[in-house]
C-alpha positions in Angstrom: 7.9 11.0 -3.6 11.9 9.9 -4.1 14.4 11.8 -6.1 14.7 8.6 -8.2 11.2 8.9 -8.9 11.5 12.5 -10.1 14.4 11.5 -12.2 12.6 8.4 -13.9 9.4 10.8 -15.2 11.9 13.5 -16.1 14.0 10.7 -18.5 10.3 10.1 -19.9 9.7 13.6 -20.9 13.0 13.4 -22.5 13.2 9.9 -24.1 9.4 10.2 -25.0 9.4 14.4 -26.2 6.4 15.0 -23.9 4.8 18.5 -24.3 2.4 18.3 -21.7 1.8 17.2 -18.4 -1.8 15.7 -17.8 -3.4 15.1 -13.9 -6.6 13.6 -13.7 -8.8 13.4 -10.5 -12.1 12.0 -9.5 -15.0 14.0 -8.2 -17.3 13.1 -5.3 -19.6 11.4 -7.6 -16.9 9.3 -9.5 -16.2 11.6 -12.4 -12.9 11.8 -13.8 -11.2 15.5 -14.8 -8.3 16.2 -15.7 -6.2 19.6 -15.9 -3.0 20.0 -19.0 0.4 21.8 -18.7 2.5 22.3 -20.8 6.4 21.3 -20.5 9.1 23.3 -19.4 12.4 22.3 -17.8 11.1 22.7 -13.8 7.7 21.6 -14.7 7.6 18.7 -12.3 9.6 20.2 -9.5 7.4 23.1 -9.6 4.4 20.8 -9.3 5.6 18.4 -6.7 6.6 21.5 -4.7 3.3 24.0 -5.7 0.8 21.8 -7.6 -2.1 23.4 -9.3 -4.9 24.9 -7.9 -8.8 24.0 -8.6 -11.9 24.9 -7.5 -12.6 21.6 -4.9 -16.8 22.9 -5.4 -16.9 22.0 -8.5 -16.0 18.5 -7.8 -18.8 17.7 -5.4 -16.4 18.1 -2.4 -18.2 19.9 0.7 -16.4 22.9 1.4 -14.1 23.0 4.5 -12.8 26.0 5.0 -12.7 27.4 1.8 -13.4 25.4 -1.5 -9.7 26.3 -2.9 -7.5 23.2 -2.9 -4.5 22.0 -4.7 -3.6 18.9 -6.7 -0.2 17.3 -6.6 1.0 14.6 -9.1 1.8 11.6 -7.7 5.1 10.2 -9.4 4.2 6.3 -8.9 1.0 6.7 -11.5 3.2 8.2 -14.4 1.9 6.9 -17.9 2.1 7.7 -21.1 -1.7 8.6 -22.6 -1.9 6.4 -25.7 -5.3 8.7 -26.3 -4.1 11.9 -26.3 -2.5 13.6 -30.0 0.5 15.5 -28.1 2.6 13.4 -26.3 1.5 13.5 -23.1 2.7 12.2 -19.6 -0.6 11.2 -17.2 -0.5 11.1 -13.3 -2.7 10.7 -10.8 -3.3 13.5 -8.7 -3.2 13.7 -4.4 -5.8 16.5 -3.2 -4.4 18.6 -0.7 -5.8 21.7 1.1 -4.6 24.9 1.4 -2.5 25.1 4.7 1.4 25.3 5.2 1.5 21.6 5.7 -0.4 21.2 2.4 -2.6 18.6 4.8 -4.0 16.1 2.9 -8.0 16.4 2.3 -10.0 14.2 3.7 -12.4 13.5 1.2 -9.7 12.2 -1.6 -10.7 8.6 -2.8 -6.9 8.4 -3.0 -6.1 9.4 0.3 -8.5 7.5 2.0 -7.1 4.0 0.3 -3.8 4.9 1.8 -5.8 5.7 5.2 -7.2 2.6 5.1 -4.2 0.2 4.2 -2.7 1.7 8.0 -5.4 1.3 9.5 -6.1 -2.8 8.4 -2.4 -3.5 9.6 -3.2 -1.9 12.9 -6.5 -3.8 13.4 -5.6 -7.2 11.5 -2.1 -7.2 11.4 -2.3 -7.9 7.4 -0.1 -5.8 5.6 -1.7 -5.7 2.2 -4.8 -6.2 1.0 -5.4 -7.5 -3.3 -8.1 -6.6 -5.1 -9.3 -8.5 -8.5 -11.9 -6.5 -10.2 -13.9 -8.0 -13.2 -15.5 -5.5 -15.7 -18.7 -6.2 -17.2 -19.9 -4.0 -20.1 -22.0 -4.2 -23.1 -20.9 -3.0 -26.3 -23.7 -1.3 -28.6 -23.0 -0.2 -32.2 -25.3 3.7 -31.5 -26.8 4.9 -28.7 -29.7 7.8 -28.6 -30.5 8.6 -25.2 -32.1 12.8 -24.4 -34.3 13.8 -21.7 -36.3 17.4 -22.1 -39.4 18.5 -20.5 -41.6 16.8 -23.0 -39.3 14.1 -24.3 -37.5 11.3 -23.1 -36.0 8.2 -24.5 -33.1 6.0 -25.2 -32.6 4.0 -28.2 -29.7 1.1 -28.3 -28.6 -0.9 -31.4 -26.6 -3.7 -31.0 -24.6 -6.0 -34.0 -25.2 -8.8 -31.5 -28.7 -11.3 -31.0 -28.1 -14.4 -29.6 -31.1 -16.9 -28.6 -30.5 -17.3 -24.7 -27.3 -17.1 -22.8 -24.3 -15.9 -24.6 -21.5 -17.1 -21.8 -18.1 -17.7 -23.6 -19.5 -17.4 -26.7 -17.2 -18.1 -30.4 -16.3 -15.4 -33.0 -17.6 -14.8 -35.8 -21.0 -14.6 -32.9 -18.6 -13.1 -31.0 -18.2 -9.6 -32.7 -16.2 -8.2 -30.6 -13.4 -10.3 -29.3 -10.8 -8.1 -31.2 -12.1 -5.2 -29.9 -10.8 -7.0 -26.5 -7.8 -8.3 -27.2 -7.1 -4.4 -28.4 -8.1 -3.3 -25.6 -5.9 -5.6 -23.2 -2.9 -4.8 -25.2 -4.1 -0.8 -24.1 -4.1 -1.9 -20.3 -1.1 -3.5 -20.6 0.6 0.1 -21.3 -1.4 1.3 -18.0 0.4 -1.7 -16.3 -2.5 -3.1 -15.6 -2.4 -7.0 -16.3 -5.1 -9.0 -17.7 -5.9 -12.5 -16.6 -8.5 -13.2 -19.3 -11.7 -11.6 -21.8 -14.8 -13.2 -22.7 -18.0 -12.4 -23.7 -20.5 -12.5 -21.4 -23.9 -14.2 -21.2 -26.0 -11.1 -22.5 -27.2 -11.9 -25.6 -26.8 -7.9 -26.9 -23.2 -7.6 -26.7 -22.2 -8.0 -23.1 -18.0 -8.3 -22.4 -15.7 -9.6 -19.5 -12.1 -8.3 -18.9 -11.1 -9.5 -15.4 -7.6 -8.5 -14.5 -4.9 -9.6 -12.1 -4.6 -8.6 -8.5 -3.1 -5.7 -7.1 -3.1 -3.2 -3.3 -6.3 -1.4 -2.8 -4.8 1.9 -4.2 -3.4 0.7 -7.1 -6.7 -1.3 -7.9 -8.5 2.2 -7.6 -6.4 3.5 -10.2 -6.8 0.2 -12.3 -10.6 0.8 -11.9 -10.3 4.6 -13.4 -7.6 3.3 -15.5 -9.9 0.6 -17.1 -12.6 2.7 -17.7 -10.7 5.4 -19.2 -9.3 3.0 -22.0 -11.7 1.1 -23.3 -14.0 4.4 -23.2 -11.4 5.8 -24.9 -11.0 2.7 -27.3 -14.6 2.8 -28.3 -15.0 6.2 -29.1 -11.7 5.6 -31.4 -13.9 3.2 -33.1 -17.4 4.8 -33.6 -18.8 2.2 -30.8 -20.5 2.9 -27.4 -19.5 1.0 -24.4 -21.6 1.4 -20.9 -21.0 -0.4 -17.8 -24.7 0.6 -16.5 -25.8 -2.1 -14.1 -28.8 -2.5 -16.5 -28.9 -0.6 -19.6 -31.7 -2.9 -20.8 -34.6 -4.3 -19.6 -34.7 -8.2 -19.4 -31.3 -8.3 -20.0 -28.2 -9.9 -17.9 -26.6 -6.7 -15.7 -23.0 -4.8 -15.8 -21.7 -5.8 -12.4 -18.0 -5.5 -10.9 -17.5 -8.4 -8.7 -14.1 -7.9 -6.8 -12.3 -10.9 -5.6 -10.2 -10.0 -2.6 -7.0 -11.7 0.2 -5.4 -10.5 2.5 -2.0 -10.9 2.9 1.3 -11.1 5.7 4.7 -11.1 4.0 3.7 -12.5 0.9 1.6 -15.2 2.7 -2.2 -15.3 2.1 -4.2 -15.0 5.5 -7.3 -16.5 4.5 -6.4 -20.0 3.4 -6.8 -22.5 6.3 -6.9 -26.1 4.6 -10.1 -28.1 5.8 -12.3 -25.3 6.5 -15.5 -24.5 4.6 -14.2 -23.4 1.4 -10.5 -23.8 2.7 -11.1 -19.8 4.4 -9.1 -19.1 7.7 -10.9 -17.8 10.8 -9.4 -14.6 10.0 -10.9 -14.8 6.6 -14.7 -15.7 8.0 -14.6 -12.6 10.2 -14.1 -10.5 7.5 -16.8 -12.0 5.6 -19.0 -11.9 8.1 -18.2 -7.8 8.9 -19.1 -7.3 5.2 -22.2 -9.1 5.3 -23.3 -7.7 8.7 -22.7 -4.0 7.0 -24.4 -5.3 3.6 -27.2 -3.1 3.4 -24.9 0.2 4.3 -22.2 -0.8 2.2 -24.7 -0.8 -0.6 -24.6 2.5 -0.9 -21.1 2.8 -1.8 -21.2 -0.7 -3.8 -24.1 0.6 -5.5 -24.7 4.0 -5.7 -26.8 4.9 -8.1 -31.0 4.6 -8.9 -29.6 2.1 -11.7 -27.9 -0.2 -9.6 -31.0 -2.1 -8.2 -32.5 -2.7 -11.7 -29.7 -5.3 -11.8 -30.0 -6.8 -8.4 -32.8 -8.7 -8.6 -33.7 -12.3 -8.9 -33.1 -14.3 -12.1 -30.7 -13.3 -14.0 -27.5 -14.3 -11.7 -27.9 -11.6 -9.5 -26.3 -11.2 -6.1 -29.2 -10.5 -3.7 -28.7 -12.7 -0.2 -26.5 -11.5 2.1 -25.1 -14.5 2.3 -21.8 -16.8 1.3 -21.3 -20.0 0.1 -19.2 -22.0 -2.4 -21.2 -22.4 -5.7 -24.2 -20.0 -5.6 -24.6 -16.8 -7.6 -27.1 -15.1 -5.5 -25.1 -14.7 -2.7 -23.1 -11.6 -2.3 -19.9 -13.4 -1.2 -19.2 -16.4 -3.4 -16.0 -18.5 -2.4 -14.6 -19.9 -5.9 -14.4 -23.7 -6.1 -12.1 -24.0 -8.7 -9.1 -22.1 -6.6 -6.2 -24.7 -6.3 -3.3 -22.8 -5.2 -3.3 -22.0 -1.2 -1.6 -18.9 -2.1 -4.9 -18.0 -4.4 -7.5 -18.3 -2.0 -10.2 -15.9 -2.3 -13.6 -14.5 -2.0 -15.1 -13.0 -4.2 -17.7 -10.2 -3.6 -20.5 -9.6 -6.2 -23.0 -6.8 -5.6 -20.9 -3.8 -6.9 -21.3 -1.9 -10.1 -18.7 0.3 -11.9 -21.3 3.5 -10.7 -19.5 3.4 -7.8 -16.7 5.9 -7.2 -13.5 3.2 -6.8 -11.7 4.1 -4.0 -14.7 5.1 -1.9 -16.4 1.1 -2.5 -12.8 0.2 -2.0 -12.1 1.7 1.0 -16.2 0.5 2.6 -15.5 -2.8 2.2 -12.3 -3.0 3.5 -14.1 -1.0 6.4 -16.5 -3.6 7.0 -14.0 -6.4 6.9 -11.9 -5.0 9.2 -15.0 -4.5 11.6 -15.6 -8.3 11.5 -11.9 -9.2 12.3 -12.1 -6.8 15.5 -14.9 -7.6 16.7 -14.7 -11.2 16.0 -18.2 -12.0 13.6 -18.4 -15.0 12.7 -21.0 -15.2 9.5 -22.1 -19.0 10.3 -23.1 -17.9 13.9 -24.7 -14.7 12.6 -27.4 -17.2 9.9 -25.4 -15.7 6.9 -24.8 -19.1 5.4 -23.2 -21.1 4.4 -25.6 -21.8 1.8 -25.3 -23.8 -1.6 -27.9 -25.2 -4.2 -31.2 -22.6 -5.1 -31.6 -21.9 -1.8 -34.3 -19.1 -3.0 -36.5 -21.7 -4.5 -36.6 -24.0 -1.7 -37.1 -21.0 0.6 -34.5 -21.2 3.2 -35.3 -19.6 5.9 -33.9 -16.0 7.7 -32.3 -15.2 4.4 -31.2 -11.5 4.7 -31.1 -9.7 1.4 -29.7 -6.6 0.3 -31.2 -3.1 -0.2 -34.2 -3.1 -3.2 -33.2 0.2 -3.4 -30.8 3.1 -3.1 -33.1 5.0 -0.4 -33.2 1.4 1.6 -29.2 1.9 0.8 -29.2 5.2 2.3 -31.3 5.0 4.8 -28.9 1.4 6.1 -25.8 3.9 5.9 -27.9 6.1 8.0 -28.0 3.4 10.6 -25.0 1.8 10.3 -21.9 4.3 9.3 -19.6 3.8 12.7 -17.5 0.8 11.2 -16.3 3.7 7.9 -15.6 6.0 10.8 -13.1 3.5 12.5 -9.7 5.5 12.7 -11.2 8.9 10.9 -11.2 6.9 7.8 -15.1 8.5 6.7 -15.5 11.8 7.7 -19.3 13.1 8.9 -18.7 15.9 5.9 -17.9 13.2 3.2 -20.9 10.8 4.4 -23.5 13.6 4.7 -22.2 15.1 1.5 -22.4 11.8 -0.1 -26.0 11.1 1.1 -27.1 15.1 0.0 -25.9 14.0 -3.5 -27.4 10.7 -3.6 -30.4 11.7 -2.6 -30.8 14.4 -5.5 -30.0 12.1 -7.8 -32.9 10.2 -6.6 -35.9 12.9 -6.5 -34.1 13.9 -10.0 -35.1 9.9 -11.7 -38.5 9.6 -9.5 -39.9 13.2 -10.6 -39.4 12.3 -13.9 -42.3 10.8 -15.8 -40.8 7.4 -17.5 -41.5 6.0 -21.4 -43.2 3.2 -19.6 -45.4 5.1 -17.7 -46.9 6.5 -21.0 -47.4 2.5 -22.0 -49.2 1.6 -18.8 -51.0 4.9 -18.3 -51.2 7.6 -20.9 -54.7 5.4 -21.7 -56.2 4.4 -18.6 
């Protein structure tokens, strides 16, 4: 924090008339909160120097020490809420414990994307890493969803029908391409910056809104950012919005593919001209450490019991742990149609906006940085490349990612060194992570489902 940027949010509160200060924080799961102050003269001095304290139990956090912790406001994230009645000025909040040296905890999302942005200058000698998400969601016009102990359903009505794939599809079919262009005119008041919107090929309503590239922490708080908007934006307008991997059955998924580079003073590392794809040797190892670490990453990527109702075959889903130029199914696709040196890219395509942002973030960059050091090369290691239906023809050695989020677990179980690499994942935020995952789990499989009663309730 910099006097000039304590002087910029204090010329807001007076320009704008804020009344209230707003900090908003993810829990272990991915959940956003958010605490409310109201102004006074010294209300940002007293928070940079006291912050407010919360109860870090209630967030999912394993305890350490004690589960008292405090939240400080960091300056860099102040915007204006266009949601809230009262003025109000948002930040994003640092967790810190306790102590005199208000030590940073080590199982903020936040603080761990900073952690991690050392650490790949240390191993790689990048000094930045971008991140372009794309957000996949349906839109639905009501949604009925309750689960009791002798009921449970979900009901979904949608103003959209198309016959087959609905990719780029025209207004008036396309209902809700203002509701998009409203939206990116919202993110553009988060400073995030749009590259385009589409709709997407579900024929029930499915959207695109990719957005421009930006450093791993910033594209964490894009992530958040995003969500909280067009949730936000659809509530505003009696809709329902869900970026649920699969919230219908034979229906495209929600994915969030994130297209990633690495930079050196403004100069992209991973273009080489003439290799496969135009990717550097630099930018192979780090594709191969991400595809080596697949199945563990999963369960960051793709946390939840949801997430694997998407990935399977036939309907564009990434499930080879594999790369290659032009196919869908692999999990690291390098784009074809890139033309600028500068641009060049992979993009990765099994996550889902389940995951908590900074943590999926933070894993991949993990896993990257483990192929750099220790040199693996994905062509040697039989992870491609591959192009054309390679499934169909029945390549052989194909590896393939988790079919579910026990197989996830149990891979992080196996393979969790490369997130420990400079204290980066603690033992206490992996085994708290698994502990949660794996409730959520015997939660979904000890419930009888609707189709069950179909398949059963007769027999």
């Amino acid at each position: 924090m910099t006097s000039s940027q304590l002087q910029f949010c204090n010329s807001l509160i007076r320009k704008h008339n804020i009344e209230f200060i707003d900090l908003k924080a993810l829990d272990l799961s991915g959940r956003l909160h958010h605490i409310s102050l109201p102004v006074n003269d010294t209300i940002l001095e007293h928070l940079i120097a006291e912050g407010v304290g919360f109860d870090g139990s209630s967030y999912g956090f394993l305890k350490v020490e004690n589960s008292d912790m405090i939240m400080i406001p960091d300056l860099e994230t102040a915007v204006i809420d266009p949601f809230r009645d009262a003025p109000t000025l948002s930040f994003y909040a640092q967790i810190v414990l306790t102590d005199e040296k208000r030590s940073p905890f080590s199982q903020d999302g936040r603080h761990l994307a900073k952690h991690a942005e050392r650490l790949l200058k240390e191993v790689t000698g990048a000094d930045r890493s971008l991140w372009g998400p794309e957000f996949e969601f349906y839109i639905f016009s009501n949604v009925e969803y309750d689960t009791r102990t002798s009921a449970s359903f979900y009901k979904v009505e949608h103003a959209e029908e198309f016959y087959k794939k609905a990719y780029h599809a025209a207004n008036p079919l396309d209902v809700y391409d203002d509701f998009r262009d409203e939206a990116c005119k919202i993110l553009d008041r988060f400073g995030i910056k749009v590259k385009y919107h589409h709709h997407e090929v579900g024929e029930r309503g499915q959207q695109e809104i990719e957005t421009y590239f930006s450093d791993l922490l910033a594209t964490g708080d894009n992530i958040v950012s995003t969500k909280y908007a067009l949730f936000n934006l659809a509530r505003q307008k009696n809709l329902f919005i869900t970026f649920m991997p699969k919230p219908m059955y034979q229906q495209a998924g929600n994915g969030m593919h994130l297209h990633l580079y690495l930079t050196r003073d403004g100069k992209n590392l991973f273009y080489q001209k003439g290799e496969y794809g135009n990717i550097s040797e630099l930018g192979r190892f780090f594709i191969g450490g991400m595809l080596k670490h697949g199945p563990a990453l999963s369960a960051f990527t793709n946390p939840s019991t949801n997430s694997y109702k998407r990935l399977v075959p036939g309907f564009e889903a990434p499930v080879a742990l594999t790369f290659g130029q032009g196919n869908r199914v692999s999990a690291v696709r390098i784009p074809k149609y890139v033309i600028n040196p500068e641009e060049t890219r992979f993009e990765y395509r099994p996550p889902d906006a389940t995951a908590h942002p900074y943590l999926c973030l933070v894993a991949m960059l993990l896993a990257g940085i483990d192929g750099v050091a220790n040199r693996i090369d994905p062509v040697k290691e039989g992870y491609g490349p591959f192009e054309g239906n390679f499934l169909e023809t029945g390549a052989e050695g194909i590896h393939f990612l988790p079919r579910n989020l026990n197989e996830a677990l149990d891979a992080l179980a196996a393979d969790h060194d490369f997130l420990k690499r400079g204290d980066t994942f603690s033992d206490e935020l992996l085994n708290q992570w698994v502990r949660i995952k794996r409730e959520e789990i015997t939660s979904i499989g000890t419930m009888p489902h609707p189709f069950e009663y179909k398949m059963y309730f007769n027999l």
